[in-house]
C-alpha positions in Angstrom: -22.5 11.2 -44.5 -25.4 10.5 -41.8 -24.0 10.1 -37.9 -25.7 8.3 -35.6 -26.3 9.3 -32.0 -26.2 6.9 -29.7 -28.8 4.5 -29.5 -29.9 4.8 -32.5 -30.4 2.1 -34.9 -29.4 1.5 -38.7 -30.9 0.8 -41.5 -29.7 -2.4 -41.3 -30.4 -2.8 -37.9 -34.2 -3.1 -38.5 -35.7 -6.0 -39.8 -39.1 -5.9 -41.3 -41.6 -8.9 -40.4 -45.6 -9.0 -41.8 -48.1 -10.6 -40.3 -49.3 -13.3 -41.5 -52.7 -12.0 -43.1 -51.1 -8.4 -44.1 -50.1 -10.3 -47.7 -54.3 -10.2 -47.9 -54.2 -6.5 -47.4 -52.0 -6.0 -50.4 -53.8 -7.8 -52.5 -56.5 -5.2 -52.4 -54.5 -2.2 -53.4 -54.0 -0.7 -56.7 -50.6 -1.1 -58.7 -50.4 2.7 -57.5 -51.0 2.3 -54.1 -48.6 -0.8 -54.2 -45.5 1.5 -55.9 -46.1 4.2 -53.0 -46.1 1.6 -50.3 -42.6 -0.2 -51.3 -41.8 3.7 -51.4 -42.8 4.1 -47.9 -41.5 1.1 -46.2 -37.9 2.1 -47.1 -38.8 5.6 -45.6 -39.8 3.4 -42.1 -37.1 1.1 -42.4 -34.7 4.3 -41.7 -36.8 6.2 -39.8 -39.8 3.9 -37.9 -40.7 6.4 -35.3 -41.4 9.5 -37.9 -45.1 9.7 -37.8 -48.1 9.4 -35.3 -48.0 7.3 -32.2 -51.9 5.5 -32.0 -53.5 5.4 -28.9 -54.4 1.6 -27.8 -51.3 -0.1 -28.9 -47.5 0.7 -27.8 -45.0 1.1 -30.1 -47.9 1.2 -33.2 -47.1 3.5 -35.8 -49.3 4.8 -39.1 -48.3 6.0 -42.1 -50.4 7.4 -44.9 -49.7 5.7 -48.0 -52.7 7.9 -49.4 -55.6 10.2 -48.3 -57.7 6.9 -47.3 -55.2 4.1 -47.3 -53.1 3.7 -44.1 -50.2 1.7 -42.8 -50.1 0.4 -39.8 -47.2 -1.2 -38.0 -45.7 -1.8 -34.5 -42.7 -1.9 -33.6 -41.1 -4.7 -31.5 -37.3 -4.2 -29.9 -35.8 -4.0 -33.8 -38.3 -5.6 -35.7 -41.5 -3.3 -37.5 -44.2 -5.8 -37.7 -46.4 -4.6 -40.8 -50.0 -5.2 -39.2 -52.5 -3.8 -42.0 -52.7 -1.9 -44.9 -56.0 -0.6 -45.9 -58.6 2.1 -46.2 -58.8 4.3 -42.9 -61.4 2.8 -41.3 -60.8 -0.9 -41.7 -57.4 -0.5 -41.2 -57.9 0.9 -37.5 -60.5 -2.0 -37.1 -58.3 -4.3 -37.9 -54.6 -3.3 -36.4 -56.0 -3.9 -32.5 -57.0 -7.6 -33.3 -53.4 -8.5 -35.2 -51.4 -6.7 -32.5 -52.9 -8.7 -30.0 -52.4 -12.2 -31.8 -49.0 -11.4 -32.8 -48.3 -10.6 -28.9 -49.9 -13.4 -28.1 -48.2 -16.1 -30.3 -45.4 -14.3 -29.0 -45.6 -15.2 -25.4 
């Protein structure tokens, strides 16, 4: 049985939200890469803050989903916003610009 200090959120406290061009990002990856993904987002949903902060965006998260294909996501109050999926480099390219239109639709 898994106690909870306090302040800390459940599993079912998190709510999961993509934005709308990371569906693009998945269409790129391999069946593979795909099954280790799904695998990974359950792993974030109960534990979001488990791997590297990245400089240039609070609250923004990656996680490897393989040697060269990273996940990037932020995390907003209790919602992880998947940003991008992708190989190393595009994927840090691209996380700064859908951060920044998220928190601008946002405000």
């Amino acid at each position: 049985m898994t106690t909870l200090k306090r302040g800390e959120l459940k599993l079912t406290d998190w709510e999961i939200k993509e934005h709308p061009d990371f569906f693009k990002d998945l269409d790129k990856l391999s069946t593979k890469d795909l099954e280790i993904f799904f695998k990974k987002k359950e792993k974030i949903k109960l534990n979001p803050e488990r791997q590297k902060h990245l400089s240039g965006g609070e609250n923004c998260y990656r996680e490897p989903i393989t040697d060269n294909i990273r996940l990037i996501y932020w995390i907003e109050g209790k919602t992880i916003w998947l940003l991008t999926i992708g190989k190393h480099k595009e994927a840090y390219k691209e996380y700064l610009k859908r951060l920044y239109s998220l928190r601008t639709t946002a405000n």
